[in-house]
ZAMARGU-4260 file (C-alpha; in steps of 0.2 Angstrom, whole numbers, plus 5000, padded with zeros to 4 digits):
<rodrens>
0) 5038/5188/4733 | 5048/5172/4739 | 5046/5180/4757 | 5024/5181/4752 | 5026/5164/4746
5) 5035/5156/4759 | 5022/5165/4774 | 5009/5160/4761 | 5015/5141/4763 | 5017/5141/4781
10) 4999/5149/4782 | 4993/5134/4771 | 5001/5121/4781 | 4998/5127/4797 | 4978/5127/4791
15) 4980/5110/4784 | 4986/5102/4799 | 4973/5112/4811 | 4959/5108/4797 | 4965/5089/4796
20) 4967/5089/4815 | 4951/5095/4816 | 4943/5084/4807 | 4950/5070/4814 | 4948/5071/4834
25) 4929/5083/4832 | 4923/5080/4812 | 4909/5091/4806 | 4892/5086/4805 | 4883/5086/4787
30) 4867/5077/4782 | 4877/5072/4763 | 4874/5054/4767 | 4857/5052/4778 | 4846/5046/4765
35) 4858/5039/4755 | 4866/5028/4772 | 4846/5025/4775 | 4843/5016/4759 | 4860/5007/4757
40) 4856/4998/4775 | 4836/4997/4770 | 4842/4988/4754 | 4851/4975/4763 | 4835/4968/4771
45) 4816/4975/4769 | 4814/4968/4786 | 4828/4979/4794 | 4828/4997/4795 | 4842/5009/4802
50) 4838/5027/4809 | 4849/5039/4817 | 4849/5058/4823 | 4862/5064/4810 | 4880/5061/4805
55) 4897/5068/4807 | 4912/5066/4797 | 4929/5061/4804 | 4944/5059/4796 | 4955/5043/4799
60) 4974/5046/4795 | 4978/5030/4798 | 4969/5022/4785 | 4967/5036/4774 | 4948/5036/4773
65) 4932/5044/4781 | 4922/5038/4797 | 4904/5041/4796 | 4899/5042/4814 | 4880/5040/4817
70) 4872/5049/4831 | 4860/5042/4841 | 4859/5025/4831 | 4848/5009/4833 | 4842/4995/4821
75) 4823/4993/4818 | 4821/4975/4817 | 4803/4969/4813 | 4797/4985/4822 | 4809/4982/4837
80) 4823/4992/4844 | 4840/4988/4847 | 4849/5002/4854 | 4868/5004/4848 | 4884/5015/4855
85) 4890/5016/4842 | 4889/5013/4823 | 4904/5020/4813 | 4903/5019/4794 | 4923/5019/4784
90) 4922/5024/4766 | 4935/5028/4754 | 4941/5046/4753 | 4932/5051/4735 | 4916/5045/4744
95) 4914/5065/4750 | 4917/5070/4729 | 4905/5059/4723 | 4889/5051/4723 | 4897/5033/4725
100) 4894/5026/4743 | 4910/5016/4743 | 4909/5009/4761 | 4921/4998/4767 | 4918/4993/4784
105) 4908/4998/4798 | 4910/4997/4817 | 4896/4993/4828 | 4895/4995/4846 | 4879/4988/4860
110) 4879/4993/4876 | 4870/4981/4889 | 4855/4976/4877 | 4844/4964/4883 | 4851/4946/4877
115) 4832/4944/4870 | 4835/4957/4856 | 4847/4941/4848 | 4830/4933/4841 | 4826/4950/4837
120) 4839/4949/4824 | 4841/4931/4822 | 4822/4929/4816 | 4826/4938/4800 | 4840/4924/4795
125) 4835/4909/4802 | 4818/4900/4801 | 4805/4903/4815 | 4803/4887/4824 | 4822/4887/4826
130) 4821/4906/4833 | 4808/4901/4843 | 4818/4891/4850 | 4831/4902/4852 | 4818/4917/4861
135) 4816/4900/4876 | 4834/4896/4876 | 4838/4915/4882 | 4828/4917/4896 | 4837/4935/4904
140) 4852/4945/4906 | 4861/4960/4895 | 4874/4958/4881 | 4884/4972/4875 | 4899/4971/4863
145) 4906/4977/4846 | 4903/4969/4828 | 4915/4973/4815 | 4907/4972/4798 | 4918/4972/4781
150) 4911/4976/4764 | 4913/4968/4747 | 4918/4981/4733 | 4901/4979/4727 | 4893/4984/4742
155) 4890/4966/4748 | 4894/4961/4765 | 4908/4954/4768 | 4910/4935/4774 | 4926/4939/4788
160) 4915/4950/4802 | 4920/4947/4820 | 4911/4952/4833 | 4918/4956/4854 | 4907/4957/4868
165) 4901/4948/4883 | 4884/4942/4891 | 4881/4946/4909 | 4870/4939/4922 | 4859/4928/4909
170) 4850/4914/4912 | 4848/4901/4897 | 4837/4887/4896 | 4846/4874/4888 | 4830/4861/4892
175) 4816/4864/4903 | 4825/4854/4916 | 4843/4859/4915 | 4846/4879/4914 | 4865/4889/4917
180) 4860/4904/4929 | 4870/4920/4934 | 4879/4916/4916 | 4893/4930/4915 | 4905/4929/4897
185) 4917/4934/4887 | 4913/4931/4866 | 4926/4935/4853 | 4921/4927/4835 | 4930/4928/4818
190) 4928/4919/4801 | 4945/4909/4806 | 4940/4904/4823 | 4919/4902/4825 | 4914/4908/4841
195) 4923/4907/4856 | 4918/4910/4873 | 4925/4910/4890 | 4914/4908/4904 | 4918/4919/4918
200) 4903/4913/4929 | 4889/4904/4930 | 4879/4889/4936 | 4870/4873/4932 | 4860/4866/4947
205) 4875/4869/4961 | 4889/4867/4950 | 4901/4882/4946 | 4905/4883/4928 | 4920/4896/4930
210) 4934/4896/4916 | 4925/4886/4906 | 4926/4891/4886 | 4915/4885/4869 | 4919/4886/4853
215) 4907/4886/4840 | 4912/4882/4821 | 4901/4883/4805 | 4905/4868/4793 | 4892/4867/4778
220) 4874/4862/4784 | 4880/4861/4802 | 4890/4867/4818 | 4904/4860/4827 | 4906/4863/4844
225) 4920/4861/4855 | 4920/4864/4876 | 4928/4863/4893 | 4917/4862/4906 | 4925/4866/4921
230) 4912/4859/4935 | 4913/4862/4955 | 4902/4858/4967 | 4889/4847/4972 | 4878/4835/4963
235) 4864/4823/4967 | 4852/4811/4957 | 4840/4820/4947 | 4853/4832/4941 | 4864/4817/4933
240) 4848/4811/4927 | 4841/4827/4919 | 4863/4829/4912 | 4865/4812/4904 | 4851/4816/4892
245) 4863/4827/4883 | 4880/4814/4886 | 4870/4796/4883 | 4876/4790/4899 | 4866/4774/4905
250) 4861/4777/4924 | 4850/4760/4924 | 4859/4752/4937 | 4857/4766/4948 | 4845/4771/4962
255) 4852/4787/4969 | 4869/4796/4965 | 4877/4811/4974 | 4891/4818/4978 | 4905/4835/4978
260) 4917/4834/4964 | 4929/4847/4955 | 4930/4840/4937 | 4935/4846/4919 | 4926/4840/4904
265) 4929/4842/4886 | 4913/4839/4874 | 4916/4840/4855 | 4902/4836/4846 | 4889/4843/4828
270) 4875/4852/4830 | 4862/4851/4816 | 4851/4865/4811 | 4837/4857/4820 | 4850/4856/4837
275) 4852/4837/4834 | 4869/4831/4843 | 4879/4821/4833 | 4896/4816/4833 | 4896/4815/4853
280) 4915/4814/4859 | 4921/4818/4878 | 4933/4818/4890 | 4930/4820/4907 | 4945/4821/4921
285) 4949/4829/4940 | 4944/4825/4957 | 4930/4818/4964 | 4931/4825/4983 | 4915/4811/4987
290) 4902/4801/4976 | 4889/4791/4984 | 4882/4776/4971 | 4865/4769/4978 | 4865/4752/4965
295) 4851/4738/4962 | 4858/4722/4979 | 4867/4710/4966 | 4864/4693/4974 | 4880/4687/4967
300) 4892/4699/4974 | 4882/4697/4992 | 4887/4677/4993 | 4907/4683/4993 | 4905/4697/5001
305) 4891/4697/5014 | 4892/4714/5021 | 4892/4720/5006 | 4882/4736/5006 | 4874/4742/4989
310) 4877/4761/4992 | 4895/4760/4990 | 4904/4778/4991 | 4921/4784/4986 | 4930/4800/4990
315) 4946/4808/4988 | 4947/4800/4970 | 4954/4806/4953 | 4944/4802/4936 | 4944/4800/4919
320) 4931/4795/4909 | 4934/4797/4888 | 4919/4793/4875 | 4921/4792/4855 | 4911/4785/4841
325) 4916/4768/4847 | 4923/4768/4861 | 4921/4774/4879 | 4936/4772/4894 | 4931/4776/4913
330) 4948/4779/4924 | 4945/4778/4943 | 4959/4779/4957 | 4957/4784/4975 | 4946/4779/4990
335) 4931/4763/4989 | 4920/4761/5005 | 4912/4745/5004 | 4906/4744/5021 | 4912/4755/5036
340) 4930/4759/5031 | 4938/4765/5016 | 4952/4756/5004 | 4963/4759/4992 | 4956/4755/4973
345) 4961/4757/4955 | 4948/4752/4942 | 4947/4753/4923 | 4933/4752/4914 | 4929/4751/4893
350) 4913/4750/4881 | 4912/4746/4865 | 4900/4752/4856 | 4902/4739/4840 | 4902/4723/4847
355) 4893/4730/4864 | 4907/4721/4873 | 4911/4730/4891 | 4929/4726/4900 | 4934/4730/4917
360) 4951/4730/4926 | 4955/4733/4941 | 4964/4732/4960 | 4954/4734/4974 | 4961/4734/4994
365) 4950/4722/5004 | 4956/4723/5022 | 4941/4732/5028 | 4928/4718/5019 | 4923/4701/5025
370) 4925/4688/5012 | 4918/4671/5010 | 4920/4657/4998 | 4909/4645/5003 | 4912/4631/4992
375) 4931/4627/4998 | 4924/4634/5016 | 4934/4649/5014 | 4932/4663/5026 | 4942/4682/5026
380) 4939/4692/5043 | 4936/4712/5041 | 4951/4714/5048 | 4964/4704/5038 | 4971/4712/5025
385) 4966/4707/5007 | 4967/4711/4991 | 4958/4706/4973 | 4965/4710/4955 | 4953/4706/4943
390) 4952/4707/4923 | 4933/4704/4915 | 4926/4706/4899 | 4908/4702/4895 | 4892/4705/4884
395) 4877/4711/4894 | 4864/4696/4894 | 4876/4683/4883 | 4892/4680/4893 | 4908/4687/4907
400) 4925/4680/4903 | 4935/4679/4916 | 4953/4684/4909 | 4961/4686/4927 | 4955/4685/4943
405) 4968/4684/4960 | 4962/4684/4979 | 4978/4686/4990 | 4975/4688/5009 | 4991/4682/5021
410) 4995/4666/5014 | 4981/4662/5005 | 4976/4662/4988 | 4964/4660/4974 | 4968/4662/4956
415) 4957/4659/4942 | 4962/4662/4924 | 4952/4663/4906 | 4934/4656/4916 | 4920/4658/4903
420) 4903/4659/4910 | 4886/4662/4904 | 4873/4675/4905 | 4867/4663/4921 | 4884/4660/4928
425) 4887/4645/4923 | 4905/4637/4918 | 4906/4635/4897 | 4923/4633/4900 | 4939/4637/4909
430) 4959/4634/4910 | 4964/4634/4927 | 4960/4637/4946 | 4972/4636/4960 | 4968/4638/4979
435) 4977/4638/4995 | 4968/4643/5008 | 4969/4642/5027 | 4955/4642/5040 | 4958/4644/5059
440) 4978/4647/5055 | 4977/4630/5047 | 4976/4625/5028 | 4962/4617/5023 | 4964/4620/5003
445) 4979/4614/4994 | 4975/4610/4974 | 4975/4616/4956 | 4962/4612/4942 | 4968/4614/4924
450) 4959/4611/4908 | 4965/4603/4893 | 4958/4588/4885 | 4950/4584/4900 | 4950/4591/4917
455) 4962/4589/4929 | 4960/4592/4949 | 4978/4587/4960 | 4985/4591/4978 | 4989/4589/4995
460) 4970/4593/5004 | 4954/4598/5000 | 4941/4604/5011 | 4926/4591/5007 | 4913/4601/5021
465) 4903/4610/5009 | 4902/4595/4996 | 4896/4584/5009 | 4882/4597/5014 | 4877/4597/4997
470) 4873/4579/4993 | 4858/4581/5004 | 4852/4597/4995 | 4843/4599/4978 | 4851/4617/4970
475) 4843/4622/4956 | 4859/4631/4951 | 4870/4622/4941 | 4889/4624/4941 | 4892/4620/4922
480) 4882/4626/4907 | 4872/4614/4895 | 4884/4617/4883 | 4899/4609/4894 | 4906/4591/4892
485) 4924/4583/4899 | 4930/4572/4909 | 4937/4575/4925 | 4950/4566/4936 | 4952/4569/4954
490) 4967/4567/4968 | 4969/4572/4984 | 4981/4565/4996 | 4968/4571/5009 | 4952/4576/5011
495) 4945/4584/5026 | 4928/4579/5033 | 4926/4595/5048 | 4927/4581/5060 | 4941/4569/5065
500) 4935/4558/5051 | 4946/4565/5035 | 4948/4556/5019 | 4965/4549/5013 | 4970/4545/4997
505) 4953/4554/4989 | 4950/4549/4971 | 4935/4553/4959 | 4933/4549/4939 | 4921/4557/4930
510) 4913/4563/4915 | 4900/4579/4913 | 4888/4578/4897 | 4879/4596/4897 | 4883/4601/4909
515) 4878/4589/4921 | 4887/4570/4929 | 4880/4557/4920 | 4893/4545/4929 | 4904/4548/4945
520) 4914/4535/4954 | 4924/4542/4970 | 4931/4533/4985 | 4943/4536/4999 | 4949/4528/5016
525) 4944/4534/5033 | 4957/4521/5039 | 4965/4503/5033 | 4948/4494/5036 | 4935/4511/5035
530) 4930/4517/5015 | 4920/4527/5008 | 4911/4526/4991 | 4900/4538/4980 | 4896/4534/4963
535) 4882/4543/4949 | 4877/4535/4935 | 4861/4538/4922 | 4848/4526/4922 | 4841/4534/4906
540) 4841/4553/4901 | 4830/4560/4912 | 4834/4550/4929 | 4849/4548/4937 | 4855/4537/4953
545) 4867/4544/4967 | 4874/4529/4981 | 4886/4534/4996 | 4892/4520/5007 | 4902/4528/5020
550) 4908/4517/5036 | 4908/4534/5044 | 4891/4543/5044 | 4897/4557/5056 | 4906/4568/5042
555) 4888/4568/5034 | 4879/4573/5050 | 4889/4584/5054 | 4878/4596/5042 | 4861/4593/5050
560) 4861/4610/5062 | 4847/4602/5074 | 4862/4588/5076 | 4874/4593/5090 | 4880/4577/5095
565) 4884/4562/5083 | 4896/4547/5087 | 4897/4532/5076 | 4887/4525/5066 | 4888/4519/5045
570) 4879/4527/5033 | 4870/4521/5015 | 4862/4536/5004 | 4854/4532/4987 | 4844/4546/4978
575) 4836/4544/4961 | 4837/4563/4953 | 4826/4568/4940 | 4823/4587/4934 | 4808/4589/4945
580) 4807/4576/4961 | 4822/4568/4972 | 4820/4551/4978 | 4830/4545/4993 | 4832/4534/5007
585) 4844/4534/5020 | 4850/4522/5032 | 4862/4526/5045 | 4865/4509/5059 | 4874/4509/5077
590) 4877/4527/5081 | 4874/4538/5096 | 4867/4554/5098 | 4867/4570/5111 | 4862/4587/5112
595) 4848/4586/5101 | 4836/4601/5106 | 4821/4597/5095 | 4823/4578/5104 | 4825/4584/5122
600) 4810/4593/5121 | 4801/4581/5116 | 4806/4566/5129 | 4802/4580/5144 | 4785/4585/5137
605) 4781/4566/5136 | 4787/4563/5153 | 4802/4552/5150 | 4815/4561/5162 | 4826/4548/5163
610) 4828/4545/5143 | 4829/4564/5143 | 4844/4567/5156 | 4855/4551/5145 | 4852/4560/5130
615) 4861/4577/5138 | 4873/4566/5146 | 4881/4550/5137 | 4868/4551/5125 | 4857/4539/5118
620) 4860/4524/5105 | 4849/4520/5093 | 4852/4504/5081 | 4846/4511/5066 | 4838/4525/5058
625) 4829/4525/5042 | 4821/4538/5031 | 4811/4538/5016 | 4809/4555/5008 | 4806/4564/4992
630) 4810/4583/4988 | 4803/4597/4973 | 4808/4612/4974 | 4813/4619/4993 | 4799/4606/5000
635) 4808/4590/5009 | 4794/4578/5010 | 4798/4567/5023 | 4787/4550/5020 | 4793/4541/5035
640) 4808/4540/5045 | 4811/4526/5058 | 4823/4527/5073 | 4826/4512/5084 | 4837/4509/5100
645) 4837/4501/5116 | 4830/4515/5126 | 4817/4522/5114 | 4809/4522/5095 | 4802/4535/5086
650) 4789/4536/5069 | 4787/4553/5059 | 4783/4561/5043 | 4782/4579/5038 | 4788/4590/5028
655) 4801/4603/5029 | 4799/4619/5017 | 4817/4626/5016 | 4820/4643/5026 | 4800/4644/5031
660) 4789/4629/5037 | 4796/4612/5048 | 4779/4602/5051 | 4783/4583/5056 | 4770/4572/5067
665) 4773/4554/5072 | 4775/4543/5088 | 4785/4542/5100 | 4788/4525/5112 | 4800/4518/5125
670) 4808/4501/5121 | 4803/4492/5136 | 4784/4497/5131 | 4785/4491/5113 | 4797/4477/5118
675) 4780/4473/5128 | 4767/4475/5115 | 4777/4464/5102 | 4780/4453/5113 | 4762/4450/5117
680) 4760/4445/5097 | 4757/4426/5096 | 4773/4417/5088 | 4782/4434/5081 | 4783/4440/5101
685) 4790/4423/5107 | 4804/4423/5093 | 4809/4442/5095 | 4807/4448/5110 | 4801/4431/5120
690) 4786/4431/5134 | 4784/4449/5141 | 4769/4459/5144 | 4766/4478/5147 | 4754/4489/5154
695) 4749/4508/5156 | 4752/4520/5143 | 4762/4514/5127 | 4768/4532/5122 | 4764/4549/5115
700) 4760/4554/5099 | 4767/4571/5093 | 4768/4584/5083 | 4782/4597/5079 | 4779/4615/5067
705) 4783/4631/5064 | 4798/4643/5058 | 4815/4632/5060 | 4821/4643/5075 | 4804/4644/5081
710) 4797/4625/5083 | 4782/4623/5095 | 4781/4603/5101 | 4763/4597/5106 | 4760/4581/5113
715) 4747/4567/5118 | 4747/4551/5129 | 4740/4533/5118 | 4737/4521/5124 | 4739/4509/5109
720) 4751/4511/5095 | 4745/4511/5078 | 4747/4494/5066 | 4758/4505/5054 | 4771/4508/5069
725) 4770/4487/5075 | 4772/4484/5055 | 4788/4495/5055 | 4795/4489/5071 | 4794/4471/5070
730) 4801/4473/5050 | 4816/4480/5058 | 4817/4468/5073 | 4818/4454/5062 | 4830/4460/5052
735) 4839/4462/5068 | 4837/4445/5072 | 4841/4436/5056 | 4858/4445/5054 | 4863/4442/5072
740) 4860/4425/5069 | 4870/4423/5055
</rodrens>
């Protein structure tokens, strides 16, 4: 009997074991659960409906329960198909014994479905115009996968499903300009950890998006979402046009952008339930292998630097570019090409979006970039080295603050630091300026300009050219804001002229109210006995007078480019200034003159030869020369200019219209025919000139117009001069003769 029971219990086993083994690797099939699986996932939602071919039932060991496997599954949704792999139902053991459905999970596997059948299950859940949405967004390409769905107790589903699958070969439409092609991925999601998904590859315009990842998150009424997008290739205008949509980047002051670049970005930002960015933070670094910037011509940056090309292009650079809530940071270090050479650069950039405030740091190699300063007549070569370290801070259309800015180049040097300007450029107000600077191996800049109660301006040389050139010029730009008032006080121990003619001693007072001098007195010695004077003061609010008396005039001439030859001579200037017309006369006595061009021509088209080879040779003297003019705007009105000497006298008037148009027209005499004509005057002619008579042709009347490099001279033989030129010539005379006899 114990033998029977023992065989009987082996017997048992054996057929256990086979049974369970059986069961688990091959299950039997069985329709128990078809129509009650049928109305359990029909319950879930009237719009989805499962169907299958029939069931098997498998024994898991593992987890002590049954799998249900469906043959032949596929979800109805809506009266579309979605084909499955696999859909595997577990259930609790006393499932098979009774009538309760106690499911506690299933497995669902897809095999390249096309990524369109998403809307097909999305548009039970979501609303249509969002699915809608989503049926553009996916515009091809398979996804296959497996989605692990656990059940409540009650039969609910449960919230921790996850879901592993990829999307291969799609093509997404993010907008109708900007679409990811050949999109290849891996997608893992779990409650825990959203949707995360690795890119394996794909491509937005020509930039690869390999290895970059997303991660999704649900958060209440919204999504956060968190990437790296690594981007390599090239890029060019209308694609950083059509991708600053989605990161708010202002391309304003661009005209054409492209480039090759291998960068990685981080975006972080919440998506609404009507895909409404919020939130927006990134962070943007790698290499930027060349980047070509085509930017609106800045007039500004083209006076310093006048080779300055507006396409500026960098290569071989490193990048970081940051943006939060309130703030965004750009990072750039590598390569700059200003004009045809490269140079090292490092530049730092900041926006805030609170007060609007943008700051910008930087160090920038200059060796390959010309450099000119004109108002200390300040001139770099391209190839001298050079470097500029800068630190600005400024409000679009308000104001720049100039925390730092240094100029080095061999010895020279130009510091400024804490320069306030205005939204025009002009100074609100400053604490110090040094220069040393050298021209032609030799220094021409030597002083400092500091800013306390009042300002301040010391050292051993100045370089006075440019002031010089501008007394004769009406700038509409003004150096100081209306807002600015101080006093100034000047000294140089030497001021240079660009002649032979420099300044010792220089020395100027003055004082600035709103940002204009209302009174100016300056003065400095050419030698013991030679001065100069200048001097401003307001007649009332809306006029002003400016004198100069200068025992020298050539420093002054030196300016006028038609001028090649000036000896001698003393000059008097006075100019009454008003907002919208210059008044000014000038009166320069005793000087000499050569290699005038416009003048030459003229004395060989009249026929004078011999006046015409003096003037190329030792030149020609002329007592005086006076000129009444008045200027508005660029337009130099000329209302007559006198010039008297021994050999020959000239009459004109004109205009000049700045950079376009020179139109003058006068008379033109020799002095031993006008010395005739006066002379032939009863009483004025005996006491001038005394009893002398002339005959033939008196002179030539002429006329001189055109572009200022382009000046065509036209002249006619008179035989009489007009009373207006007797008149002016006799005036003169006679003021010759009274101070002779004195």
């Amino acid at each position: 009997m114990i033998k029977f029971l023992s065989r009987f219990l082996i017997a048992f086993l054996i057929t256990f074991v086979l049974l369970i083994g059986y069961l688990s690797y091959f299950g039997i099939s069985t329709d128990k659960f078809d129509n009650l699986i049928k109305s359990k996932a029909n319950e879930v939602n009237r719009y989805v409906k499962l169907d299958f071919k029939k069931t098997k039932i498998h024994l898991n060991l593992r987890e002590l329960n049954i799998v249900v496997k469906l043959q032949n599954p596929q979800i109805i949704v809506n009266g579309n198909n979605i084909l499955l792999s696999k859909l595997d139902l577990f259930l609790h053991l006393k499932s098979f014994f009774t009538s309760d459905f106690l499911l506690k999970r299933g497995e669902v596997a897809f095999a390249k479905n096309d990524i369109k059948d998403l809307t097909k299950i999305t548009s039970i859940y979501v609303p249509k115009i969002i699915n809608n949405r989503l049926n553009k967004v996916f515009s091809k390409g398979s996804l296959e996968g497996e989605l692990l769905v656990p059940f409540e107790p009650d039969g609910s589903i449960a919230k921790n499903y996850s879901f592993n699958g990829k999307i291969v070969n799609a093509s997404i439409n993010l907008t109708k300009e900007l679409k990811i092609k050949d999109l290849t991925t891996e997608i893992n999601h779990t409650k825990e950890s959203g949707v995360k998904i690795k890119i394996k590859k794909g491509l937005v315009y020509d930039l690869d998006l390999a290895k970059s990842t997303l991660n999704f998150q649900q958060k209440k009424d919204k999504y956060r979402v968190e990437s790296l997008l690594h981007t390599k290739g090239e890029f060019n205008f209308n694609q950083i046009k059509k991708l600053s949509l989605l990161t708010g980047l202002n391309l304003n002051y661009f005209k054409d952008v492209n480039g090759k670049a291998d960068i990685k970005t981080k975006i972080d930002f919440d998506l609404s339930k009507r895909f409404k960015i919020q939130n927006l933070m990134y962070l943007t670094e790698g290499d930027i292998n060349y980047f070509e910037i085509q930017t609106e011509e800045k007039k500004i940056i083209k006076k310093y630097l006048p080779e300055y090309n507006s396409k500026i292009v960098i290569k071989d650079s490193k990048i970081k570019l940051s943006n939060s809530k309130s703030l965004q940071n750009l990072e750039l270090n590598g390569l700059i090409k200003i004009k045809n050479d490269f140079n090292s650069m490092k530049i730092k950039e900041s926006y805030n979006y609170d007060n609007k405030i943008f700051s910008i740091s930087g160090d920038i190699d200059l060796t390959n970039v010309r450099v000119e300063v004109s108002r200390i007549n300040f001139i770099k070569k391209a190839t001298e080295k050079g470097r500029v370290n800068f630190n600005i801070n400024f409000l679009l259309n308000k104001y720049f603050n100039i925390n730092k800015f240094e100029f080095l180049n061999k010895k020279n040097k130009i510091y400024l630091s804490n320069i306030k300007l205005n939204n025009n450029l002009e100074v609100e107000n400053f604490e110090s300026l040094e220069v040393k600077t050298f021209k032609n191996e030799k220094k021409n800049n030597d002083f400092l300009i500091k800013k306390s109660k009042l300002i301040s301006i010391s050292g051993d040389l100045f370089d006075a050219q440019p002031l010089l050139k501008s007394l004769f010029k009406k700038s509409e730009k003004q150096t100081f804001s209306k807002n600015f008032n101080s006093e100034i006080k000047i000294n140089f121990k030497k001021a240079i002229t660009g002649t032979n003619d420099d300044v010792f001693n220089f020395a100027m007072i003055a004082n600035i109210n709103k940002g204009s001098y209302n009174k100016l007195n300056l003065k400095g010695n050419f030698s013991k006995d030679e001065i100069i004077e200048m001097s401003i003061y307001e007649i009332n609010e809306s006029q002003k007078t400016l004198q100069v008396i200068s025992d020298r005039a050539r420093p002054f001439m030196k300016n006028f480019d038609f001028i090649k030859g000036f000896e001698g001579g003393k000059l008097e200037y006075e100019s009454i200034i008003s907002k919208k017309v210059s008044k000014s006369n000038l009166l320069i006595t005793d000087f000499k003159v050569s290699k005038v061009p416009a003048l030459a021509q003229l004395l060989t088209l009249a026929s004078l030869q011999g006046i015409a080879d003096t003037l190329s040779g030792e030149g020609i003297r002329f007592e005086s020369f006076e000129m009444k003019s008045n200027s508005k705007g660029d337009v130099l009105n000329i209302e007559d200019a006198l010039a008297m000497g021994p050999a020959v006298s000239i009459l004109l008037e004109g205009y000049v219209d700045k950079g376009k148009t020179v139109s003058l027209r006068g008379t033109l005499v020799p002095a031993t025919k006008l010395n005739a004509i006066i002379a032939s005057i009863p009483l004025v002619g005996d006491i001038l000139v005394g009893k002398k008579t002339g005959e033939g042709v008196v002179g030539v009347s002429f006329k001189m117009k055109g572009p200022p490099k382009d000046i065509k001279t036209t002249v006619n033989p008179i035989k009489t001069l007009t009373p207006r030129f007797i008149v002016r010539a006799v005036e003169k005379m006679k003021k010759k003769k009274q101070e002779e006899s004195k």
